[in-house]
MARGU-401582 format. One record per atom (N, C-alpha, C): atom name; residue in three letters; x, y, z. Coordinates in Angstrom, 2 decimals. Each point is the difference from the previous one (the first is absolute). Example, Ala and Ser with C-alpha at 12.3 -4.5 7.8 and 13.67 -1.06 7.14 Angstrom:
BEGIN
@atom: N&res: ALA&c1: 13.19&c2: -5.69&c3: 7.80 .
@atom: CA&res: ALA&c1: -0.89&c2: 1.19&c3: 0.00 .
@atom: C&res: ALA&c1: 0.90&c2: 1.20&c3: 0.00 .
@atom: N&res: SER&c1: -0.35&c2: 1.05&c3: -0.72 .
@atom: CA&res: SER&c1: 0.82&c2: 1.19&c3: 0.06 .
@atom: C&res: SER&c1: -0.77&c2: 1.09&c3: 0.73 .
END
This chain:
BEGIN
@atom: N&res: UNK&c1: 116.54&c2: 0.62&c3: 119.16 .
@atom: CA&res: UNK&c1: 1.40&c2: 0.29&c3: 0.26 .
@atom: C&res: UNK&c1: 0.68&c2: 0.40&c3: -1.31 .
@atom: N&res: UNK&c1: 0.97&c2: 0.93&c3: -0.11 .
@atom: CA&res: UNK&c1: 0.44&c2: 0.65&c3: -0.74 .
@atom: C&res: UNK&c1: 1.28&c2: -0.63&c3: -0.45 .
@atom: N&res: UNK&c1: 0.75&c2: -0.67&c3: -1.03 .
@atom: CA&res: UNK&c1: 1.19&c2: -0.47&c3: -0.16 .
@atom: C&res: UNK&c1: 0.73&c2: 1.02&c3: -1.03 .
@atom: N&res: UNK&c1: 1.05&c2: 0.12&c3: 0.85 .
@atom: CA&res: UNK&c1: 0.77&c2: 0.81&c3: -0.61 .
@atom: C&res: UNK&c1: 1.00&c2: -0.45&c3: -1.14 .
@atom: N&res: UNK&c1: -0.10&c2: 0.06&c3: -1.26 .
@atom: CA&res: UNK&c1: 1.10&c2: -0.95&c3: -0.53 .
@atom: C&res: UNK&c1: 1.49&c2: 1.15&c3: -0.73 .
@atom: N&res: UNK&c1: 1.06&c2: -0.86&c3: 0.55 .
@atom: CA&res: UNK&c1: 1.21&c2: 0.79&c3: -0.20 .
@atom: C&res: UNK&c1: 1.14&c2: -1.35&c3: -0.85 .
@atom: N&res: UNK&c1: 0.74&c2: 1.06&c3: -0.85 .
@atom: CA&res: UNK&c1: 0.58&c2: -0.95&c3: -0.70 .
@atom: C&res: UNK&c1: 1.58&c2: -0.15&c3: 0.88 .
@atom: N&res: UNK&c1: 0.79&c2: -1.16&c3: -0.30 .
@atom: CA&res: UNK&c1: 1.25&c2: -0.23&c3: 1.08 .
@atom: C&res: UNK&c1: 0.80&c2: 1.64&c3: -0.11 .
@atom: N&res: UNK&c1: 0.61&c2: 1.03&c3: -0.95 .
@atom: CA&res: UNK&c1: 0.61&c2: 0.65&c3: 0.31 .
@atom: C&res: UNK&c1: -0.66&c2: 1.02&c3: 0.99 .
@atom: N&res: UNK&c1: -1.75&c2: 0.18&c3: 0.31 .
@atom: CA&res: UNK&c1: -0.15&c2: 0.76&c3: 0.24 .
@atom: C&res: UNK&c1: -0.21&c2: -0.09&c3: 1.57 .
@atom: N&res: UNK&c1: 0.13&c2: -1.92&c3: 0.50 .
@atom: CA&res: UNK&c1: -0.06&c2: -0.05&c3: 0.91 .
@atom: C&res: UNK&c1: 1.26&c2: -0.06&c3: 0.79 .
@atom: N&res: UNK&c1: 1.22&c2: -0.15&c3: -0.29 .
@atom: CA&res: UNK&c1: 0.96&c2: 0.48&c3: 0.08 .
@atom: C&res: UNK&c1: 0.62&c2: 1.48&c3: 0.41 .
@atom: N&res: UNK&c1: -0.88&c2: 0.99&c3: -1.16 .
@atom: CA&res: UNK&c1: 0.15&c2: 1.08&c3: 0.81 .
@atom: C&res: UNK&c1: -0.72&c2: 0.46&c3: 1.37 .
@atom: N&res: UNK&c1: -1.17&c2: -0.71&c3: -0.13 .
@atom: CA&res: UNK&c1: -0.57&c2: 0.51&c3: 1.77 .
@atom: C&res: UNK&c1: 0.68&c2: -0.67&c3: 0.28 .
@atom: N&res: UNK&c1: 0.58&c2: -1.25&c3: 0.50 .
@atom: CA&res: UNK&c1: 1.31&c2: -0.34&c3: 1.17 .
@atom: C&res: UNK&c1: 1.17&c2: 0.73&c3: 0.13 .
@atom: N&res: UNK&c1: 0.04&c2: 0.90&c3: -1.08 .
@atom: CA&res: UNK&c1: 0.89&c2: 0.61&c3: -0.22 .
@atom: C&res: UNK&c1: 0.35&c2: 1.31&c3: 1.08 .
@atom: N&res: UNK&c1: -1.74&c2: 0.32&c3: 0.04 .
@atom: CA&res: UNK&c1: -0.17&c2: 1.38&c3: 0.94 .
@atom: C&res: UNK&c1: -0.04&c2: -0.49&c3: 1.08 .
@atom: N&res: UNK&c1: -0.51&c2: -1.25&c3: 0.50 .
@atom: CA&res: UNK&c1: 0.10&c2: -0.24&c3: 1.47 .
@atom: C&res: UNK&c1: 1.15&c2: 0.56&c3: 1.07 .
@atom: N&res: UNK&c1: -0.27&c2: -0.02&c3: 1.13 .
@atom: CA&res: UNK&c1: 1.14&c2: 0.07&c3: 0.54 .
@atom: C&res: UNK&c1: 0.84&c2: -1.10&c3: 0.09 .
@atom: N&res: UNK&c1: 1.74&c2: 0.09&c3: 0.62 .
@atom: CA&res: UNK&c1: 0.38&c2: -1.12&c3: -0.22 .
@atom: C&res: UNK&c1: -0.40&c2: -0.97&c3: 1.27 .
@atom: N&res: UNK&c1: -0.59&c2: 0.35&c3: 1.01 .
@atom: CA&res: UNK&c1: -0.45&c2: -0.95&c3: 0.95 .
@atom: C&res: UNK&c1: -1.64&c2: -1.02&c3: -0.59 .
@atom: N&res: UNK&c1: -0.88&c2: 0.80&c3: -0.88 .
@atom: CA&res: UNK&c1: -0.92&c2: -0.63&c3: -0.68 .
@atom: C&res: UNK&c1: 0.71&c2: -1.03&c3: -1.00 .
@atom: N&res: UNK&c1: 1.21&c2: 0.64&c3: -0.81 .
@atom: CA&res: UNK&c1: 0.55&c2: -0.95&c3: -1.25 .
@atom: C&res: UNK&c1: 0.66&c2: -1.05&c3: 0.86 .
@atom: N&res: UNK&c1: 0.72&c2: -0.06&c3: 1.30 .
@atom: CA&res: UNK&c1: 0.43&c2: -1.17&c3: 0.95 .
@atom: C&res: UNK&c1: -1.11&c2: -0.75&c3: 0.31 .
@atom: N&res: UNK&c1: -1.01&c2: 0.63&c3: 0.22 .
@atom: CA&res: UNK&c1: -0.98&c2: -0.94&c3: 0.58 .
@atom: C&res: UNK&c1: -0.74&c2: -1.41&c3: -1.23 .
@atom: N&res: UNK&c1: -0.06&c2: 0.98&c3: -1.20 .
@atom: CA&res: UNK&c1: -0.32&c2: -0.52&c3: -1.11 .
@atom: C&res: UNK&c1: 0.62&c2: -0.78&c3: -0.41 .
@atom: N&res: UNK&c1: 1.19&c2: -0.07&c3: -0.07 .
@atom: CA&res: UNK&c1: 1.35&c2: -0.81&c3: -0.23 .
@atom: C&res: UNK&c1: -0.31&c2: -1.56&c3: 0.58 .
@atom: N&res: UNK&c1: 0.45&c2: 0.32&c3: 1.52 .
@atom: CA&res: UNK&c1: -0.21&c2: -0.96&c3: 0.52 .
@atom: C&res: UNK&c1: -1.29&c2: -0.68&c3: -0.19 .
@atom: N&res: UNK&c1: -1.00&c2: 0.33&c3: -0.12 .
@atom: CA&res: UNK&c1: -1.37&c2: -0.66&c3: -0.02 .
@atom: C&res: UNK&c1: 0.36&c2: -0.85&c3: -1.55 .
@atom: N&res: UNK&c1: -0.04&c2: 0.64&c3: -0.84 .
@atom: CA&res: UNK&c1: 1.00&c2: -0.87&c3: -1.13 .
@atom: C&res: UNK&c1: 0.33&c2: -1.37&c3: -0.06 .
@atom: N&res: UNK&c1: 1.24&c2: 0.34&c3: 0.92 .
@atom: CA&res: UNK&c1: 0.97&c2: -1.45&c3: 0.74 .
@atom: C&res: UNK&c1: -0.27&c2: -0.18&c3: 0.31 .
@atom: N&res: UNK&c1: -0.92&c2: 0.09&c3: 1.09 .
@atom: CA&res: UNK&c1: -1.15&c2: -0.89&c3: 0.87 .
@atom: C&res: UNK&c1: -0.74&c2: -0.88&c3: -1.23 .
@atom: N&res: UNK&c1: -0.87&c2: 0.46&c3: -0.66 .
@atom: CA&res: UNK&c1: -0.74&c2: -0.75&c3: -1.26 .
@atom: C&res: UNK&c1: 0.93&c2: -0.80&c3: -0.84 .
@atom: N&res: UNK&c1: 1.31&c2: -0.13&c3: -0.32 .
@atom: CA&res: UNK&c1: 0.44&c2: -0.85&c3: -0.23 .
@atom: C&res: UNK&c1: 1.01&c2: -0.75&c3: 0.09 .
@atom: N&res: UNK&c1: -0.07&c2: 0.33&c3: 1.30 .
@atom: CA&res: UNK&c1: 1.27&c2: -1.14&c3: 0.80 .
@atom: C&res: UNK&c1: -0.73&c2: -1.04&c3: 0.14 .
@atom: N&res: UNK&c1: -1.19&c2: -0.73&c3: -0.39 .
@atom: CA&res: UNK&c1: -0.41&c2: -1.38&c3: -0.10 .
@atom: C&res: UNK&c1: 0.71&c2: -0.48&c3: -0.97 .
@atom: N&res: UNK&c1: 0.20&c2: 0.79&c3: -1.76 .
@atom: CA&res: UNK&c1: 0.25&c2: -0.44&c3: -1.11 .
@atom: C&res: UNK&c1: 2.01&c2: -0.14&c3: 0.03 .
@atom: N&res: UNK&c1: 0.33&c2: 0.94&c3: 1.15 .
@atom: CA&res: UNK&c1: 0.76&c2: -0.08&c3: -0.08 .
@atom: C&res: UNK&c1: 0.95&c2: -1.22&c3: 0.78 .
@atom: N&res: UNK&c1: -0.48&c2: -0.70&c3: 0.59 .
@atom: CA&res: UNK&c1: 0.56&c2: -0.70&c3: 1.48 .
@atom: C&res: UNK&c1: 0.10&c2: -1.49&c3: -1.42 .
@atom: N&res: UNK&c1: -1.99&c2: -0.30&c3: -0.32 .
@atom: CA&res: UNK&c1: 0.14&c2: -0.96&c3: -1.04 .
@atom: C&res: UNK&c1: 1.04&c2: 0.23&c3: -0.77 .
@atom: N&res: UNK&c1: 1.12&c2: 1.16&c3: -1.07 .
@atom: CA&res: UNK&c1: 0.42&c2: -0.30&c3: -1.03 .
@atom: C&res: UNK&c1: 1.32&c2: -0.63&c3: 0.79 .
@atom: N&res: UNK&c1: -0.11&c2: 0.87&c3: 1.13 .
@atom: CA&res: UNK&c1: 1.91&c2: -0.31&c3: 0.58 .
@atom: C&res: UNK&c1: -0.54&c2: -1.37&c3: 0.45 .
@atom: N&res: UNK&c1: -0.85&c2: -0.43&c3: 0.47 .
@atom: CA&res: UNK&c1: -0.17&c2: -1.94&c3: 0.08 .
@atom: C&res: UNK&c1: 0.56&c2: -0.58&c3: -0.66 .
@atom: N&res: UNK&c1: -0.93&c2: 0.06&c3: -1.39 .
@atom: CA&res: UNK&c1: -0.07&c2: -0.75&c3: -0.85 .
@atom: C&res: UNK&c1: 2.22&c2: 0.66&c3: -0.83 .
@atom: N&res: UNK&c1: 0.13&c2: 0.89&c3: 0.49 .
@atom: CA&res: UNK&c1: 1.80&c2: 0.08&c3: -0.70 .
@atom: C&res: UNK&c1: 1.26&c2: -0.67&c3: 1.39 .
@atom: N&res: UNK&c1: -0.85&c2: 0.07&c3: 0.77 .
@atom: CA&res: UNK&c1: 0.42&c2: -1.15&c3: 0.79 .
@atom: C&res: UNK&c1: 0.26&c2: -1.24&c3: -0.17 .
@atom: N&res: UNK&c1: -0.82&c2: -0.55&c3: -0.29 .
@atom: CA&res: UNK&c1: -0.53&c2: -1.64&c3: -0.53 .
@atom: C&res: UNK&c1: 0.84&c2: -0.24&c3: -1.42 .
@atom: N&res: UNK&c1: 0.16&c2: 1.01&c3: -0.63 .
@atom: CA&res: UNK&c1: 0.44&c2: -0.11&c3: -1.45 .
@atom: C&res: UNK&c1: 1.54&c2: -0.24&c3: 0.25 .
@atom: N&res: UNK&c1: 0.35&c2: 1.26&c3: 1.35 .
@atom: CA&res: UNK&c1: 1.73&c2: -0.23&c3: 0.39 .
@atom: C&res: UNK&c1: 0.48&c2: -1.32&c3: 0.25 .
@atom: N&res: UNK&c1: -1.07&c2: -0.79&c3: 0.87 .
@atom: CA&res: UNK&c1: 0.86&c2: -1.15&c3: 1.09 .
@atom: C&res: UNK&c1: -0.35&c2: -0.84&c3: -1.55 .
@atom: N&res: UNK&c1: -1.19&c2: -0.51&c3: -0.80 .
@atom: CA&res: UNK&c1: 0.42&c2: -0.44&c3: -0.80 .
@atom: C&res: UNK&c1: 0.96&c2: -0.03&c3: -1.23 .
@atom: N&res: UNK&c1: 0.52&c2: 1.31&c3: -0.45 .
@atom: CA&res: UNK&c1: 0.93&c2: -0.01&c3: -0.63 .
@atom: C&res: UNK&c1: 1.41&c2: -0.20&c3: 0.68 .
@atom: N&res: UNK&c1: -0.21&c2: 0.24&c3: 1.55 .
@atom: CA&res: UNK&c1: 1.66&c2: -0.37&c3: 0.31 .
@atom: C&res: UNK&c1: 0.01&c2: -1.60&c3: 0.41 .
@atom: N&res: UNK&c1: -1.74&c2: -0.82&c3: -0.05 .
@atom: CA&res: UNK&c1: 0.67&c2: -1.75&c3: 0.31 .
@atom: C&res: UNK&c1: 0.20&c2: -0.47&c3: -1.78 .
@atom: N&res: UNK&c1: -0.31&c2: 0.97&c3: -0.81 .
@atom: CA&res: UNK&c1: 0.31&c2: -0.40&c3: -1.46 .
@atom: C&res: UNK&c1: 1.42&c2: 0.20&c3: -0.26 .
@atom: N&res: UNK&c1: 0.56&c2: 0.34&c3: 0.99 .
@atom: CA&res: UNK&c1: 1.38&c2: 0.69&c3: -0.38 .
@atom: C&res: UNK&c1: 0.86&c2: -0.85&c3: 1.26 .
@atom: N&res: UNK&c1: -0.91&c2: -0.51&c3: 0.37 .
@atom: CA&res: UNK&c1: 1.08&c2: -1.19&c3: 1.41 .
@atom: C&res: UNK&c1: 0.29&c2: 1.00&c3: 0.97 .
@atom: N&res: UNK&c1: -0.77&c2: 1.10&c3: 0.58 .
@atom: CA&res: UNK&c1: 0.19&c2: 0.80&c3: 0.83 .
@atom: C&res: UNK&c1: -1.16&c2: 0.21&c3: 1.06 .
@atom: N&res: UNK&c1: 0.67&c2: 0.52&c3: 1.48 .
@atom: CA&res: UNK&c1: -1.33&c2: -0.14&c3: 0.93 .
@atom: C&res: UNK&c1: -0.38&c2: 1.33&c3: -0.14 .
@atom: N&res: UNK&c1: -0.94&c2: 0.57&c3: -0.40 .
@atom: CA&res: UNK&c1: -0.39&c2: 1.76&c3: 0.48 .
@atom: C&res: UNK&c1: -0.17&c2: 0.13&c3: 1.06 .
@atom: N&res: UNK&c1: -0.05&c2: -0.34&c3: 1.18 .
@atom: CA&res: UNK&c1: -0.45&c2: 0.10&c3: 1.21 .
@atom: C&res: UNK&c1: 1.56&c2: -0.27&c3: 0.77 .
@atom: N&res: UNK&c1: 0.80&c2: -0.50&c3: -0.66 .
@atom: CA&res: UNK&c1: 1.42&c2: -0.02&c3: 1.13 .
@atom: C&res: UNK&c1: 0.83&c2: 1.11&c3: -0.85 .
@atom: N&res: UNK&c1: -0.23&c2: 0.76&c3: -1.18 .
@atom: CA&res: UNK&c1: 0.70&c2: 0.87&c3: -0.31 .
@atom: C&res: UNK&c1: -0.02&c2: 1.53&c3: 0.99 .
@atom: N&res: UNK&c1: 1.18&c2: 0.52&c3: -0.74 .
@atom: CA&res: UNK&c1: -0.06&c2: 1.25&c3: 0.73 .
@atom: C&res: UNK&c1: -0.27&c2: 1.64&c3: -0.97 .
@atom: N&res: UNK&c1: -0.54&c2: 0.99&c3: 0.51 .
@atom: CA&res: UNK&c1: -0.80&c2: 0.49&c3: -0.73 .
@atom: C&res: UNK&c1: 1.20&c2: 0.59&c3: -1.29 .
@atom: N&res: UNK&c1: 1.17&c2: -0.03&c3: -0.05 .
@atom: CA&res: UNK&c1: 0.81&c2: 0.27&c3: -0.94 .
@atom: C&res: UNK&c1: 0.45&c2: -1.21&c3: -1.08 .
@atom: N&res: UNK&c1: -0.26&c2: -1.23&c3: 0.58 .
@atom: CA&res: UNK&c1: -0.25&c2: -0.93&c3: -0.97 .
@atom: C&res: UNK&c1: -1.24&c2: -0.36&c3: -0.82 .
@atom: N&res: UNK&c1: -0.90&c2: 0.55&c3: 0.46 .
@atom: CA&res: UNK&c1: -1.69&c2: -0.34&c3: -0.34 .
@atom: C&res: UNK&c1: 0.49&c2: 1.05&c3: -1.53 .
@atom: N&res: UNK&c1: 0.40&c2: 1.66&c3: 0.65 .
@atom: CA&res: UNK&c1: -0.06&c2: 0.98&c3: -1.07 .
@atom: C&res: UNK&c1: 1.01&c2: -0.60&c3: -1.00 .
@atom: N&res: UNK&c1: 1.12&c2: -0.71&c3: 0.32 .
@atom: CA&res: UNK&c1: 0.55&c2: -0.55&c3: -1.21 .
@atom: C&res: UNK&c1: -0.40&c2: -1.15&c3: -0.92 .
@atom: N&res: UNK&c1: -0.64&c2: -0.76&c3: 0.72 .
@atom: CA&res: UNK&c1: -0.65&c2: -1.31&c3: -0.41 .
@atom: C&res: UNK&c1: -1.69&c2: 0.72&c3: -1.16 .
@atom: N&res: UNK&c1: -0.19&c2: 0.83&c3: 0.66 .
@atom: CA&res: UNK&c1: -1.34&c2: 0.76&c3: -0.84 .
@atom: C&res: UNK&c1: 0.68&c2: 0.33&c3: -1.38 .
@atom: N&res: UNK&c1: 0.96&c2: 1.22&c3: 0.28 .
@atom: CA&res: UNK&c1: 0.75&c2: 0.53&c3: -1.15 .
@atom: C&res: UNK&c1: 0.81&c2: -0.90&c3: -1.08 .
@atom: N&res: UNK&c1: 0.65&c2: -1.07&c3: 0.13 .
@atom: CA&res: UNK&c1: 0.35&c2: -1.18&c3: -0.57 .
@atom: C&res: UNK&c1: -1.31&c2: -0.72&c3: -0.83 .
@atom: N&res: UNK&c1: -1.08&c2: -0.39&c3: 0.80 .
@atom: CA&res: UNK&c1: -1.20&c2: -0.72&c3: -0.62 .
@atom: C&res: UNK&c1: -0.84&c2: 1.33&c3: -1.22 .
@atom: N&res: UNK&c1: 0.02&c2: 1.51&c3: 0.18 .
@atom: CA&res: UNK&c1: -0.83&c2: 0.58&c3: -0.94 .
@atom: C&res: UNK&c1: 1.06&c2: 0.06&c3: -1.13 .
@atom: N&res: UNK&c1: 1.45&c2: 0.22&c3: 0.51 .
@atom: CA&res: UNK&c1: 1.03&c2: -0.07&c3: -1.51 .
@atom: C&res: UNK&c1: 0.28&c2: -0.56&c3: -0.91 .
@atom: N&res: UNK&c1: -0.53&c2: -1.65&c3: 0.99 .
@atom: CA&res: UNK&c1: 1.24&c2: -1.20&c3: -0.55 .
@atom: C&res: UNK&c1: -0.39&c2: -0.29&c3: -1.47 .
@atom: N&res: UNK&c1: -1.60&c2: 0.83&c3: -0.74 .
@atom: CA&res: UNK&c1: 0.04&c2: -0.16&c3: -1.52 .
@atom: C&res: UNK&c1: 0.77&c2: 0.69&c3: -0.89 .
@atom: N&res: UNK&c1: 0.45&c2: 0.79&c3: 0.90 .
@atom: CA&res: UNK&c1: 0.99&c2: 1.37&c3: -0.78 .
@atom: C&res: UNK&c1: 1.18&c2: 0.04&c3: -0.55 .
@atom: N&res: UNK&c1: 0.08&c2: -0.01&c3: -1.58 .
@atom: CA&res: UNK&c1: 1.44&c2: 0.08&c3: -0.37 .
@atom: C&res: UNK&c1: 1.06&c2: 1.22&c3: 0.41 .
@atom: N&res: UNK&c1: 0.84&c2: -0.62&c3: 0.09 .
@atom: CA&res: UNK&c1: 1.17&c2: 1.41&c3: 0.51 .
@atom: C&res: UNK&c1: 0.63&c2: -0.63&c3: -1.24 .
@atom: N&res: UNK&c1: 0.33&c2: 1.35&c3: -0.21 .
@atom: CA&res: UNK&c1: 1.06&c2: 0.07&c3: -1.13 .
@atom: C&res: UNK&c1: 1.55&c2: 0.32&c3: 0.41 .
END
């Protein structure tokens, strides 16, 4: 068997020529391959939320999704000097 070896820009350009129903298909097969890695990271930033909001005397699970986004944004700032 014959292996063809291509370096990343050059494999890029053959996806490039595909059609765009081949580059959809490719795509998705993609996201298919790593929506395992992906489901684990949003878990595990799950787990990280409800514990940082019982560190903070808060339920994550009775909030509402405009308090979660404020309660997030508050916890990545709160080292931040404002001047």
């Amino acid at each position: 068997m014959v292996v063809l070896q291509l370096n990343d820009e050059q494999v890029i350009e053959l996806i490039q020529q595909l059609s765009d129903e081949k580059q959809m298909q490719l795509f998705q097969l993609l996201l298919q391959q790593r929506r395992g890695r992906w489901m684990e990271l949003s878990h595990i930033g799950q787990l990280g939320a409800r514990q940082a909001a019982r560190e903070h005397s808060l339920d994550w699970d009775a909030m509402t999704e405009d308090e979660r986004e404020d309660f997030i944004d508050r916890v990545v700032h709160e080292d931040r000097v404002c001047a």
